[in-house]
Each structure stands twice: as C-alpha cells, then as structure tokens.
DORO-267336 format. One line per field, with one value per residue (C-alpha): residue number from 1; residue in three letters; x, y, z. Coordinates in pm, 1 decimal, always signed. Layout:
% residues N
i [NUM, ...] $
aa [ALA, ...] $
c1 [X, ...] $
c2 [Y, ...] $
c3 [Z, ...] $
END
This chain:
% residues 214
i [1, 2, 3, 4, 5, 6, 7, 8, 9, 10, 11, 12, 13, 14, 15, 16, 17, 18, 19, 20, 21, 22, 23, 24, 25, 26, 27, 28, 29, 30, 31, 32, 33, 34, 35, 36, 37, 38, 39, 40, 41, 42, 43, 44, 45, 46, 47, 48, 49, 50, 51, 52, 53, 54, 55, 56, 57, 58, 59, 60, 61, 62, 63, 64, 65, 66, 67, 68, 69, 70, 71, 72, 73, 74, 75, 76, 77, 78, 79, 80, 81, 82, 83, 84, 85, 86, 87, 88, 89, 90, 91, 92, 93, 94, 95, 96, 97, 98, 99, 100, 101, 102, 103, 104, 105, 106, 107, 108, 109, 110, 111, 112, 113, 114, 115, 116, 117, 118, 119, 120, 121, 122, 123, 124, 125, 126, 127, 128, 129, 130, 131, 132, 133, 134, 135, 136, 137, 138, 139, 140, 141, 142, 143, 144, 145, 146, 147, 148, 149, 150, 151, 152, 153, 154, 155, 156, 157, 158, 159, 160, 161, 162, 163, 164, 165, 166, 167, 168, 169, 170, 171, 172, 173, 174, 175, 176, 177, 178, 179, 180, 181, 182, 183, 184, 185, 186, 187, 188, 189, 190, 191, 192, 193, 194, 195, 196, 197, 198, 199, 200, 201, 202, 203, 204, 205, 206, 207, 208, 209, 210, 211, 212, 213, 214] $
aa [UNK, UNK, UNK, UNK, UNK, UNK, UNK, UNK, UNK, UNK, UNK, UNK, UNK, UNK, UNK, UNK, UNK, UNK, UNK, UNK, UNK, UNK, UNK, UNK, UNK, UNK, UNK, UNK, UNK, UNK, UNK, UNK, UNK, UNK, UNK, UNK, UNK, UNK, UNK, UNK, UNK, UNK, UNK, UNK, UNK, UNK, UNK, UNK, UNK, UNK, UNK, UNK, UNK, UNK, UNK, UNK, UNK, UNK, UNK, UNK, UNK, UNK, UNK, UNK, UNK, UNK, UNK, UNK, UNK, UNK, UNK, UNK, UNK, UNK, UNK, UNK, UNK, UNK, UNK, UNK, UNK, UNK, UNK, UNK, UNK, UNK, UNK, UNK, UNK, UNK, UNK, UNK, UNK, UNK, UNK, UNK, UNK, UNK, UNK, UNK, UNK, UNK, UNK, UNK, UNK, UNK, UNK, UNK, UNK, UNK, UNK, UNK, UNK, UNK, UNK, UNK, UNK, UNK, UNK, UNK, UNK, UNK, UNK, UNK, UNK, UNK, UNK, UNK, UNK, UNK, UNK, UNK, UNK, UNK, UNK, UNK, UNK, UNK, UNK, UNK, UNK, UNK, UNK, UNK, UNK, UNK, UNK, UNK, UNK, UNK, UNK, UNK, UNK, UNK, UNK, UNK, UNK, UNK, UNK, UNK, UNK, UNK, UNK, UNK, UNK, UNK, UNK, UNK, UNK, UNK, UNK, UNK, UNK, UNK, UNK, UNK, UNK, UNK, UNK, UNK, UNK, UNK, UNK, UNK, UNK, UNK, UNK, UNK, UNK, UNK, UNK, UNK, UNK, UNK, UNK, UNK, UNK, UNK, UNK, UNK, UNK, UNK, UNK, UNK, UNK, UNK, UNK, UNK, UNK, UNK, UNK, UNK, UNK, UNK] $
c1 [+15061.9, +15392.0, +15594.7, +15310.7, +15445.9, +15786.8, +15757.5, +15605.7, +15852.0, +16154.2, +15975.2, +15889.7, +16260.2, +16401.2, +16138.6, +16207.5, +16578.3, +16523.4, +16283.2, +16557.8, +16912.7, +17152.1, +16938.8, +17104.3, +17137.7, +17129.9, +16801.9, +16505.6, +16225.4, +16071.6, +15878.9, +16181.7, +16182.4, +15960.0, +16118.5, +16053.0, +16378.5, +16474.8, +16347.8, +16283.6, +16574.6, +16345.7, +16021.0, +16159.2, +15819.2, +15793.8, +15980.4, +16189.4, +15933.4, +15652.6, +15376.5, +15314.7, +15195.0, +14884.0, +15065.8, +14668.0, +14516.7, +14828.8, +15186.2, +15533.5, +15684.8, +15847.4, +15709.3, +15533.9, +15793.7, +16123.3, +16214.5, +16273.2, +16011.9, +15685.9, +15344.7, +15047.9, +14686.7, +14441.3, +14072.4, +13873.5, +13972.2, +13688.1, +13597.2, +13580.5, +13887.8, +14064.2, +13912.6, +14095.4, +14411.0, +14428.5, +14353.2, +14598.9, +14868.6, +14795.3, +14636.8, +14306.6, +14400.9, +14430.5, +14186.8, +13863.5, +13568.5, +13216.9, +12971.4, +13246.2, +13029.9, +13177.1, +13152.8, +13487.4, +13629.6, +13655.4, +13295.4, +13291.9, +13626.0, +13895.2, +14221.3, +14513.3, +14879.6, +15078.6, +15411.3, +15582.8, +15511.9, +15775.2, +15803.6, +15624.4, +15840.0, +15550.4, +15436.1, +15624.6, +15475.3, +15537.4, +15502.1, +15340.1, +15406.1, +15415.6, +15411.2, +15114.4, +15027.2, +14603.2, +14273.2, +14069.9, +14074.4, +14417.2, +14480.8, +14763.3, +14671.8, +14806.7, +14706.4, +14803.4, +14841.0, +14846.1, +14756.0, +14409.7, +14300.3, +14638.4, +14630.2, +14839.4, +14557.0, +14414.0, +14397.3, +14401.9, +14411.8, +14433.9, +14415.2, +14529.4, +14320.4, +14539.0, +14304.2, +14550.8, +14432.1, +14521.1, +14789.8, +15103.8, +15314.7, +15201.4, +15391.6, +15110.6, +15227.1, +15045.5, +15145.8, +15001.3, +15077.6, +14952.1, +15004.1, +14849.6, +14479.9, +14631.6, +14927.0, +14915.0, +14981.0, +15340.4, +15352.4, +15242.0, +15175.9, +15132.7, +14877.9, +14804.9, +14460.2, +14289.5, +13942.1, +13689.3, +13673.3, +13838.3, +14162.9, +14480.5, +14696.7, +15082.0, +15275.7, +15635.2, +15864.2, +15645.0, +15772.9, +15711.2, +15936.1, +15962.3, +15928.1, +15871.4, +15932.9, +15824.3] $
c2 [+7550.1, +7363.5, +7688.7, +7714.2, +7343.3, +7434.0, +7761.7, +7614.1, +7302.1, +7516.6, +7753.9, +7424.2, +7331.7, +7651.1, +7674.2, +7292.9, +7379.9, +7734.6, +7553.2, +7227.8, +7343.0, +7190.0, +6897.5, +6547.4, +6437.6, +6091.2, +6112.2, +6007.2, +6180.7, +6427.7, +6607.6, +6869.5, +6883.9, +6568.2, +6516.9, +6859.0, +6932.1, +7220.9, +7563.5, +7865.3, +8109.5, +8387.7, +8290.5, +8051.5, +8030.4, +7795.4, +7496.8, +7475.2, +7351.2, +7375.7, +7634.7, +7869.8, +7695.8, +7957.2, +7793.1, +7697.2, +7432.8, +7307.6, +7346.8, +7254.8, +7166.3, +6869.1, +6525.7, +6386.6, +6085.7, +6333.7, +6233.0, +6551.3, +6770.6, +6695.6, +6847.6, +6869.8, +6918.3, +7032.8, +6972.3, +7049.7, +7387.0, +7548.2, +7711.8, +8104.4, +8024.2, +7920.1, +8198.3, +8458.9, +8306.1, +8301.5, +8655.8, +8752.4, +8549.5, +8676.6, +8357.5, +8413.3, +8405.0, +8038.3, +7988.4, +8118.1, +7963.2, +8164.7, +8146.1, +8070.9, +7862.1, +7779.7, +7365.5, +7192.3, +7229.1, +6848.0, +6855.8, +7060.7, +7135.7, +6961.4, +7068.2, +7071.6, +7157.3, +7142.6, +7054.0, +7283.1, +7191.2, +6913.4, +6807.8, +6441.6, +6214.5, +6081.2, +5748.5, +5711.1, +5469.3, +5654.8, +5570.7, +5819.3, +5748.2, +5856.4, +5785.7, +5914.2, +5965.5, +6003.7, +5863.2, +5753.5, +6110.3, +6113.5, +6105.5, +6182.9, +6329.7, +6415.0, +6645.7, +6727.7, +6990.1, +7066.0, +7294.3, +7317.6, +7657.5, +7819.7, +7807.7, +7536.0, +7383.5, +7117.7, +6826.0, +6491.9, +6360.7, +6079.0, +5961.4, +5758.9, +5685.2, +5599.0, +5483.5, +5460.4, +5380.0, +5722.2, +5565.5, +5460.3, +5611.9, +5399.3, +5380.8, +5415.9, +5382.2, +5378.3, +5353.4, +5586.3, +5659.6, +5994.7, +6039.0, +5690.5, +5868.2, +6240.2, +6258.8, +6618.6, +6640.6, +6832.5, +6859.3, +6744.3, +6892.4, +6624.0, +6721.8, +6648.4, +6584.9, +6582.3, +6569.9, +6346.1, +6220.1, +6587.6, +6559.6, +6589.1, +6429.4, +6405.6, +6386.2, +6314.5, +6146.4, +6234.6, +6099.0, +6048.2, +5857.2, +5681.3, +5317.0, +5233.7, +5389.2, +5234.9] $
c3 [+2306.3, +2318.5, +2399.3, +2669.9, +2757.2, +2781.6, +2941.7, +3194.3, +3246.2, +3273.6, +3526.3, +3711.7, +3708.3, +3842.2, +4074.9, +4211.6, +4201.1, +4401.3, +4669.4, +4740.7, +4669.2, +4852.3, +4897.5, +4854.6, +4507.5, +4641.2, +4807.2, +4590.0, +4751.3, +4529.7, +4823.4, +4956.8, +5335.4, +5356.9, +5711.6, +5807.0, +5983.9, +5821.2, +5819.6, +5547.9, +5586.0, +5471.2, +5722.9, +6015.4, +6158.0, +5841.8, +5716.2, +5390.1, +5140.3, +5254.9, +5287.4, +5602.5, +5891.2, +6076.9, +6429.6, +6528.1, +6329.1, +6186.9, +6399.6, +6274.7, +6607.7, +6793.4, +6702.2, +7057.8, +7099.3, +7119.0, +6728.9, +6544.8, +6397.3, +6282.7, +6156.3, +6390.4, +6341.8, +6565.7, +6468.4, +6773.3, +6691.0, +6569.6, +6241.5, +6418.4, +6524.2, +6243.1, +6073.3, +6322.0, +6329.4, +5898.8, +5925.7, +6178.5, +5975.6, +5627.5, +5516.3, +5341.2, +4985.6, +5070.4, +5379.8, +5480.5, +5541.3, +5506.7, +5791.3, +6000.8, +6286.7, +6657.4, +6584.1, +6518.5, +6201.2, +6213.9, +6156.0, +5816.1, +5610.1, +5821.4, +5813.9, +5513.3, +5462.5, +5139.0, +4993.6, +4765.4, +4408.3, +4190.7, +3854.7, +3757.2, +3461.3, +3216.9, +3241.4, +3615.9, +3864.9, +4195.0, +4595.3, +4829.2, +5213.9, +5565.4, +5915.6, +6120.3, +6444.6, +6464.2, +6411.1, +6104.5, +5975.0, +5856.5, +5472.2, +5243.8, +4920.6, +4588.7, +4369.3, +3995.1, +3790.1, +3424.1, +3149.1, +3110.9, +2863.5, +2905.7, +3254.8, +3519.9, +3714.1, +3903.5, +3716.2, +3882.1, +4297.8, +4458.8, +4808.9, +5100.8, +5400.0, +5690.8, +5981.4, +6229.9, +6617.7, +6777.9, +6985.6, +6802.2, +6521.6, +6150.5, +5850.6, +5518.6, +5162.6, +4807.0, +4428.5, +4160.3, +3797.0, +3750.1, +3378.8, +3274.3, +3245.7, +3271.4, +3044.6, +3024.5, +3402.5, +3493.8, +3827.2, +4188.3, +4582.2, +4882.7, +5055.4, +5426.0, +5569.2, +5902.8, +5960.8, +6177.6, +6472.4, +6622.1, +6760.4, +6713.7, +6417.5, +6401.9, +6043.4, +5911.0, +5700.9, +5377.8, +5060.5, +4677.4, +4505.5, +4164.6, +4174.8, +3819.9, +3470.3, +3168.0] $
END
C-alpha cells in the first residue's frame, strides 16, 4: 500500500507540474488558471486547466462587465439539449443524462465544470473563493480524492452556497481542512455549480489557497 501511496503522489506531482508550468511561483492559488485567462495550447476551445467546456450549458467566454474571461452557465437549457451537444463534443464519458426530458436542466441535474486536479499538504487549513455573477443556485464545491481499495477515488466534498441577487458581481469565500476527518485524502478538483432558479450564472477568479498549517 505505501508504494501505492507514493506512486500515486509523484504521478500527482508531475501531473500538477505538466497542467501549470510556467505559472508564477509567487502565486498561492493551487487551482491553475483560476482566472481563466489563458487557454490549452493543444484544445483552444478550452482553457489551461480546466476541463472541456460543451460551448452550451457551460461557455468560457468574456465576463458580462468587459473584465477578462469568465465561465458561464446556462440552465434554461434543457436536458435534450445538453444531451446533443455532449454527444456532438465527445463528452459522454463524463455527461449524459438518461431519459433525457425537454424541462430545464435547472430542474433536475444542474450544471458542473471542473478544475484540473492538485495536490492537498496534510493537516492544511485551506480557503476556497470566487466571485459570482447569478442567483441562489450558484455553489462552489470541492471534492477529494484518495485511495480507497487500490483505486484514487472520491473521498470527501464540501460546499459553498453563494446566493447572490442575480444582479451584481459577489465575492464568496470558505475555510476547510480536508484531511482533519480524511487523512488519507491526496488530492482536490473545484467544482462549479449551477442549478435552480434557471438562468444564467457567471464565474471567475476561483481560488484555493492555504491559510493555515499546523
């Protein structure tokens, strides 16, 4: 099991190291690209660090107020046609919803986008935040994995609710210390949310940084 452990930390490194070179080594955000400015060199349709946007339900585009680039989601959109635009982008090993109906996906599953995966530090107090341009069905999520029966999975989440008032930009921030029930955990993926009421939701600036070590 521990040359499971440490297989799997040095792939972790190389792969955090592969996703953000040439980041700042000054910056303390663990999420790479949390600003979204830049994009993939190998898929420009996406940004650097992040996972392939299907250009439907969830955009990477210009934020609304002119200030760089920002993530957009679209729940009105409904679940038939989410479904058609994950097949026509080569999506459904991650997305597809059975019984696809015609009702808003805001109604049912909602809408999510992930980070590229980082490395954790044991026993690390750390601050998830944002700013974010929606409703009350905004949330920022993060989600843990570890070695569970030889295999890296999900092992822990937690969640912010950001109930913003549809109208302005807000700023939403949370602690967490991951390993302090999960010490087995390794590694963590932001999540963004969008659900109910349908409508559009605007995210940037997404960050995880460490705020306190034992």
């Amino acid at each position: 099991m521990q040359s499971e452990m440490k297989r799997w930390q040095v792939a972790l490194a190389i792969f955090a190291l592969q996703v953000c070179l040439g980041a700042s080594s000054a910056a303390t955000n663990l999420v790479c690209n949390g600003t979204f400015a830049e994009a993939d060199s190998a898929q420009p349709a996406a940004q650097r660090g992040w996972s392939l946007p299907d250009g439907l339900g969830v955009q990477w585009t210009n934020a609304p107020d002119g200030k760089g680039r920002a993530i957009r989601m679209d729940t009105r959109v409904s679940e038939r046609d989410m479904n058609a635009r994950w097949i026509r982008t080569g999506l459904t090993n991650d997305w597809f919803i059975p019984n696809a109906a015609n009702n808003a996906i805001a109604e049912t599953y909602g809408l999510s986008y992930y980070s590229a995966p980082f490395a954790l530090a044991s026993g690390v107090t750390y601050r998830v935040s944002g700013d974010i341009l929606g409703h009350a069905g905004a949330k920022l999520w993060v989600r843990g994995y570890g070695p569970f029966r030889g295999k890296l999975t999900h092992r822990y989440e937690t969640v912010l609710n950001c109930k913003g008032d549809g109208r302005d930009w807000q700023a939403w921030s949370m602690t967490f210390n991951p390993t302090l029930h999960r010490p087995e955990l390794t590694t963590l993926r932001v999540m963004l949310f969008a659900y109910y009421p349908a409508g559009v939701y605007w995210f940037r600036n997404i960050r995880v940084e460490p705020v306190e070590t034992p």
